[in-house]
C-alpha positions, -999 to +999 in steps of 0.1 A: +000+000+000+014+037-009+017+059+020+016+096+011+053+115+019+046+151+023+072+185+016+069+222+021+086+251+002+084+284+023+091+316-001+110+332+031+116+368+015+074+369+013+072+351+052+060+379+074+065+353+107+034+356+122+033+318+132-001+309+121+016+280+102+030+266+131+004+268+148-017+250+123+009+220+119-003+183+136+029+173+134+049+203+146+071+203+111+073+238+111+094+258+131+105+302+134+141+304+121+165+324+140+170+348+110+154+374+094+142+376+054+152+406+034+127+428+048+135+423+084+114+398+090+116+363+111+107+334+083+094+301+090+112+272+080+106+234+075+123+222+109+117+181+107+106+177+070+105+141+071+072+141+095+057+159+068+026+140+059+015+167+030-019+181+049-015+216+037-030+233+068+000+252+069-008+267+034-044+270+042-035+295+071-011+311+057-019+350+049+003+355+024+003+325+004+041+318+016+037+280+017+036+256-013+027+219-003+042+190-024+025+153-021+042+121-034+034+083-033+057+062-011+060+025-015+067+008+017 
């Protein structure tokens, strides 16, 4: 049976850091990085990618339409 693998692309110089992602994540994939985009801004980043299970809550909540959700088949 295929189990779906989920991945996250976060356009950081649009990421305003207001979180809402992170708190929207089930499985706490998402984390505040400890830098700051071009426009002064704290980004989100993927922090544990390979929980990523491809739900695209975080793009659902996301303001600013930072997130882009990728889903792929795995065989196990």
């Amino acid at each position: 049976m295929a189990k779906l693998k989920g991945a996250i692309v976060v356009n950081t110089d649009r990421c305003k850091g207001c979180v809402l992602c992170v708190s929207a994540c089930p499985q706490g994939v998402i984390a505040l990085a400890n830098r700051v985009n071009v426009h002064g801004y704290p980004y989100v980043e993927p922090a544990q990618i390979d929980k990523c299970t491809g739900c695209t809550s975080c793009a659902v909540v996301c303001p600013d339409g930072c997130i882009t959700v990728y889903r792929k088949k795995v065989e196990e």
